[in-house]
C-alpha positions in Angstrom: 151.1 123.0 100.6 148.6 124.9 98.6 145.2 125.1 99.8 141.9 126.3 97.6 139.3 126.6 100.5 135.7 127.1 99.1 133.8 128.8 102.0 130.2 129.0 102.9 128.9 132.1 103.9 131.4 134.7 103.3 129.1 137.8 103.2 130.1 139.8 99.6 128.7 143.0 101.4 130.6 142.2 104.8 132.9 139.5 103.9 133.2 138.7 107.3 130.5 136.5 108.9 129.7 137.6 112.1 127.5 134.5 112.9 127.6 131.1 111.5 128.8 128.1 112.9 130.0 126.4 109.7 131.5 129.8 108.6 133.8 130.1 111.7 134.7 126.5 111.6 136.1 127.2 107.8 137.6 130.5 108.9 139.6 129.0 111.5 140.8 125.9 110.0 141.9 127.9 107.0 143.3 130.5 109.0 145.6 127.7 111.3 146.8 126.3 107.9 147.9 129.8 106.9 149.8 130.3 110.3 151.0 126.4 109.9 153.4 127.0 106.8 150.6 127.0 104.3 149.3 128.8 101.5 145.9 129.3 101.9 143.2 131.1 99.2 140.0 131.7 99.9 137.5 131.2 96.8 134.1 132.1 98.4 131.6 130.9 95.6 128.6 131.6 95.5 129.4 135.3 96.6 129.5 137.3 93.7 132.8 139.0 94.4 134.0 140.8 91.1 136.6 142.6 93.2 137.7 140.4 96.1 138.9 142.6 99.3 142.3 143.0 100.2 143.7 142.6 103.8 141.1 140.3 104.8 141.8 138.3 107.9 141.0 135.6 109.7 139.2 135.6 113.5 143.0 135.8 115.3 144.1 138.4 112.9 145.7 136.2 110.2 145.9 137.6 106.7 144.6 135.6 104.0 144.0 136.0 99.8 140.5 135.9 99.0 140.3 135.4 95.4 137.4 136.6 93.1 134.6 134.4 92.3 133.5 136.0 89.3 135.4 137.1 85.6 134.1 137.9 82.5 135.3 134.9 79.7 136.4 135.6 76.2 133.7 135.2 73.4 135.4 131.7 72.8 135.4 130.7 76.5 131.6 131.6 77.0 130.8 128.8 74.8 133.0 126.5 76.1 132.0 126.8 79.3 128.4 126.8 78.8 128.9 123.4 76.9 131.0 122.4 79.8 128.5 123.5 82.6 126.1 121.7 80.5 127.7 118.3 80.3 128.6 118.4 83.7 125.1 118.7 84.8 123.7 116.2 82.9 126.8 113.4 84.2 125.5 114.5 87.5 122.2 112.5 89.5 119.4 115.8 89.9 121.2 118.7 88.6 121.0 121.9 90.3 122.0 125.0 87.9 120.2 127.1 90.8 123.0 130.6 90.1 122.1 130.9 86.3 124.4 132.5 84.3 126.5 133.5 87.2 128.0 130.3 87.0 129.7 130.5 83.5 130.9 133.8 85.3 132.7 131.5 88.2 133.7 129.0 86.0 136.0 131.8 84.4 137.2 133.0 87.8 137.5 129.5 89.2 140.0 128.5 86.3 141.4 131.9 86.2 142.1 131.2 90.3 143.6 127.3 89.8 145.9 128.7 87.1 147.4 131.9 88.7 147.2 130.1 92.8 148.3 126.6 91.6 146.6 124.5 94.4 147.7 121.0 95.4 144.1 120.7 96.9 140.9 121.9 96.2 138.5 121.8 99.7 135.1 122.7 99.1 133.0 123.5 103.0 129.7 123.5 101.4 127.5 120.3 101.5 125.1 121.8 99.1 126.3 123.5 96.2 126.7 123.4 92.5 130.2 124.0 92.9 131.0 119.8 92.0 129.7 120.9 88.6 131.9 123.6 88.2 135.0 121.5 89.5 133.7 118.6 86.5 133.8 121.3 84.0 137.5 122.0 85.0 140.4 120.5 82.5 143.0 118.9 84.7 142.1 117.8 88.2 143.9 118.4 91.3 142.6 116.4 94.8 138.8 117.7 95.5 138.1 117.2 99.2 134.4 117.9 100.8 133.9 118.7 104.4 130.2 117.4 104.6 129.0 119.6 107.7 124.9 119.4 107.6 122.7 116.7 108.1 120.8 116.8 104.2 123.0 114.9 101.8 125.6 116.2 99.7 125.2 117.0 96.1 127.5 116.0 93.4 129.3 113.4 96.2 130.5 111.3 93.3 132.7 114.3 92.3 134.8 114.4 95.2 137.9 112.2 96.1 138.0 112.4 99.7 135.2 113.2 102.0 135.3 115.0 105.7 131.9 113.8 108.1 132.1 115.7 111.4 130.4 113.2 113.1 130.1 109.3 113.3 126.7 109.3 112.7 126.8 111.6 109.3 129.3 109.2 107.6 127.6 106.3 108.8 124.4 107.5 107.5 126.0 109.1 104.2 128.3 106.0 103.2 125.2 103.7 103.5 122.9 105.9 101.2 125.8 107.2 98.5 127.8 104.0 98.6 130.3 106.7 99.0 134.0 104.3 99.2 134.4 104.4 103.5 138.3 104.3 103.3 137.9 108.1 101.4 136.2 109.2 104.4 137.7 110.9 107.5 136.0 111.8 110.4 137.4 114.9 112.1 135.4 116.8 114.7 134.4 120.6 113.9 137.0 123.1 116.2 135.8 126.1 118.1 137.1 129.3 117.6 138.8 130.5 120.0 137.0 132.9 121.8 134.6 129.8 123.1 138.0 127.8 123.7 139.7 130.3 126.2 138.3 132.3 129.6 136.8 131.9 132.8 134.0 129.8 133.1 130.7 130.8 134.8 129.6 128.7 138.0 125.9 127.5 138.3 125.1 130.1 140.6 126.2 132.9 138.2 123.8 131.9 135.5 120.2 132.6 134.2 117.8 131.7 131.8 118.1 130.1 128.4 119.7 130.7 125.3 119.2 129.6 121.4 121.8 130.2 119.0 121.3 129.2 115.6 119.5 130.2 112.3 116.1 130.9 112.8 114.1 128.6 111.0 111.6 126.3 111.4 114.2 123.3 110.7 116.1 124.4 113.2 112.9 124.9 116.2 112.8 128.5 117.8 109.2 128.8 116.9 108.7 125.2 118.6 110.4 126.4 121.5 108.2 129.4 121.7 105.4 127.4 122.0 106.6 125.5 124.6 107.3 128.7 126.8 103.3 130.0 125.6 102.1 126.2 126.9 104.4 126.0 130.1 104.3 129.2 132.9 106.9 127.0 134.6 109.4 127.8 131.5 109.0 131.3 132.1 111.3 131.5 135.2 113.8 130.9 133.1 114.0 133.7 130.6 115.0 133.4 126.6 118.1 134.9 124.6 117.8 134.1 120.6 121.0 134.6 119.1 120.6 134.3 115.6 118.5 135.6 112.4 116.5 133.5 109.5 113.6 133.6 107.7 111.4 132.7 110.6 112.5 135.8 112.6 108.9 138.2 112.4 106.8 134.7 112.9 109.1 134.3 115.6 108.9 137.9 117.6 105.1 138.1 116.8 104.6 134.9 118.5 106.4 136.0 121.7 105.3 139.7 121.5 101.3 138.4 121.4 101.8 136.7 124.4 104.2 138.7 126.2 106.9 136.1 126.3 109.9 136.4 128.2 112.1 136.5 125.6 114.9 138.9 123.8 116.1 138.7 120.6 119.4 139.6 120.1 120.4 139.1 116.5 123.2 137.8 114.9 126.2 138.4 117.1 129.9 138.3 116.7 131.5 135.3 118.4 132.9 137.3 121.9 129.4 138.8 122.6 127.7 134.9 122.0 130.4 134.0 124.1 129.3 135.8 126.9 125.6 135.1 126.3 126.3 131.1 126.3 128.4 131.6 129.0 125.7 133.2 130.9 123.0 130.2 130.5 121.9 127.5 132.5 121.3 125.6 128.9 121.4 125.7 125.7 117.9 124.2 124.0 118.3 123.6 119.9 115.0 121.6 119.1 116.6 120.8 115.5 115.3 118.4 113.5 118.7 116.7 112.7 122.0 118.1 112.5 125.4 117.2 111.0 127.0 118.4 114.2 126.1 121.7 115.4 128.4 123.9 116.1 126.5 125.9 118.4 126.0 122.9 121.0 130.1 122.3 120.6 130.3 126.3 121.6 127.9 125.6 124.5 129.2 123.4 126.3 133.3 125.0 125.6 131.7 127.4 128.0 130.1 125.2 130.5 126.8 125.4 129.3 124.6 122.3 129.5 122.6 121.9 125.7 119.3 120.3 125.1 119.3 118.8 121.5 120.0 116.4 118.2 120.1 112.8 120.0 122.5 111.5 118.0 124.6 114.6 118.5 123.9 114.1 122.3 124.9 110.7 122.6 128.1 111.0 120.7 129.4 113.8 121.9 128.8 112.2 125.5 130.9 109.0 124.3 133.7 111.8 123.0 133.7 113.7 126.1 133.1 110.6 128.9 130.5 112.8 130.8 127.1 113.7 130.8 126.8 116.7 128.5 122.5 117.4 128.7 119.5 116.0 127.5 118.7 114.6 124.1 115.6 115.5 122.7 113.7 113.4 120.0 112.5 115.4 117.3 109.9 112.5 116.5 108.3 114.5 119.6 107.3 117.7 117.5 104.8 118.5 120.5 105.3 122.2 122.3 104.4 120.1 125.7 106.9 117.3 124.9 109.9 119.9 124.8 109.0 121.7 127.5 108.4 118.4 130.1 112.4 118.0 128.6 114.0 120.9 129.6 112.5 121.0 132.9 112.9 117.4 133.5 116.6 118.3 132.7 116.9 121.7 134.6 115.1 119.7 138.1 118.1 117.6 137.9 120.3 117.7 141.4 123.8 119.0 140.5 125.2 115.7 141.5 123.9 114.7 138.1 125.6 117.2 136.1 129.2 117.8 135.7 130.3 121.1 136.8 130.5 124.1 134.3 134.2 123.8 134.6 135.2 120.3 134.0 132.5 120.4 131.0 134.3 123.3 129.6 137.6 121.8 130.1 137.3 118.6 128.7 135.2 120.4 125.7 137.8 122.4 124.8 140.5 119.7 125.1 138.4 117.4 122.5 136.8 120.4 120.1 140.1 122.1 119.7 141.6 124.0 116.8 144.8 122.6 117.4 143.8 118.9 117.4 141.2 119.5 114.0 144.0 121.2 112.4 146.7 118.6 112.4 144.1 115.9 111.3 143.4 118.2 108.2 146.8 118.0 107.6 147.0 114.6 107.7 144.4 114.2 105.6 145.7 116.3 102.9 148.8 114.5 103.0 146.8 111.3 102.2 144.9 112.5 99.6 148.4 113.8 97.5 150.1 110.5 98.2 147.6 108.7 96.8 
């Protein structure tokens, strides 16, 4: 089978994205396709890749195509594909048009790829994008598939054939508000990679502190969690890593620098070195406002580590897993003092109530594995070509 992955995230400057949750998921699953008899291209719009790199591989060392995302059209194609663009837009509910003229620039790589690769699917990874408008402007159609991984609503839904939810509660909530047909919708739990799916697990009594791994914004709640550490001394026997970088980063260190918080940024790391630092943790706290399902609290808990998070999240991955996996927090709470009377409501708890880092990990890594996502990808593809 021939597989046209659109990934999120692929860095033009570094290609590679060192942290990412959604970005790793995509690598991997394209990646196990690749090693699984498949021919897998990567097309990694919106990165402006002119001159795609060569010997690009995957995070076990797997080779894969990365095909460019932008070519220069004929005079006779430039206005083709600008009426194209155009009418696809205007078919579409709220159109975006947010890469400008970069996009009649795609739309010429984009057919350029589908003609020279020959794909029996198209998958696109990112839930927002204006790539549905570039796929409408296409002549000829070929399966169009959309993993929907965050919690805001996809745009262009309509466009798509089949869609992926990686949670219960995403395609629940997306069916209902999209009308989106529920028998074109799969739901097939995001993988780890497999350096949070393999090694020894950490007892209690090796572990310290806190961690946060995630993007630092204010959707997803560092600077929250910060202010639950300024509010509580209780919290600050339990020292912070923040894993992670985003536009709230300087609001973020000047917050815990002015009042000497016990906290260490660390960046954005590659997967073995966040390994070790969720490995290290007595929890994980994410204070998101909503997620699709984060990837981060699957990593956490692949390594034993108890999270503190996304409710829904929470309570479905403790149905999945048959075991208490931490302690849900409501984001309806947004106060500093609420969050912090959570974690250490959580972190008092005797560890009678609390499955051992081990069997967390174990039965994690059983349900959140590449293997398992892989083979239901498969199957999915095979569905969408049969009918």
């Amino acid at each position: 089978m021939r597989v046209l992955q659109i990934h999120p995230l692929l860095r033009g400057d570094l290609v590679y994205p060192l942290a990412g949750g959604k970005s790793r998921v995509s690598l991997a699953l394209s990646e196990y396709l690749a090693l699984h008899g498949h021919t897998v291209g990567l097309f990694p719009y919106p990165e402006r890749l002119f001159r795609p790199p060569r010997g690009f591989r995957g995070p076990s060392g797997g080779e894969l195509e990365v095909l460019s995302t932008a070519t220069l059209p004929s005079r006779m194609e430039i206005v083709r594909d600008l009426l194209a663009l155009m009418r696809a837009r205007l078919a579409s509910h709220g159109p975006r048009g947010q890469n400008g003229g970069f996009d009649l620039l795609a739309l010429a790589a984009l057919e350029e790829a589908i003609k020279e690769f020959r794909p029996a699917i198209v998958h696109c990874h990112h839930t927002v994008s204006d790539f549905p408008y570039l796929f409408r402007s296409l002549r000829g159609r070929m399966p169009l598939v959309l993993t929907h991984h965050s919690y805001q609503a996809a745009v262009g839904v309509e466009v798509y054939d089949w869609i992926i939810f990686v949670s219960r509660a995403l395609q629940e909530k997306v069916v209902r508000s999209s009308h989106f047909p529920l028998e074109r919708t799969r739901v097939i739990y995001s993988p780890v990679s497999s350096e949070f799916a393999t090694g020894e697990v950490n007892s209690r009594n090796q572990r310290h502190g806190i961690v946060f791994s995630g993007a630092l914004s204010s959707w997803k709640g560092l600077y929250l969690l910060l202010q639950a550490y300024r509010l509580e001394p209780a919290l600050w026997g339990f020292p912070l890593t923040v894993c992670g970088t985003g536009e709230s980063e300087e609001a973020c260190r000047d917050l815990a620098h002015r009042y000497n918080l016990p906290v260490t940024f660390c960046g954005r790391l590659p997967s073995d070195q966040l390994r070790i630092k969720l490995g290290e943790a007595v929890a994980l706290v994410n204070p998101s406002q909503g997620e699709g399902f984060s990837v981060a609290l699957l990593e956490a808990v692949c390594c034993g580590t108890p999270v503190v998070g996304w409710p829904l999240q929470l309570e479905e991955m403790q149905e999945l897993m048959g075991m208490p996996v931490g302690a849900a927090y409501d984001p309806a709470n947004r106060t500093p003092q609420d969050l912090a009377a959570s974690i250490l409501q959580f972190l008092g708890q005797t560890q009678g109530e609390q499955p051992s880092p081990q069997s967390l990990a174990d039965r994690a890594r059983n349900i959140f594995s590449l293997s398992r996502a892989g083979q239901a990808l498969v199957q999915l593809y095979q569905d969408a070509l049969s009918a």
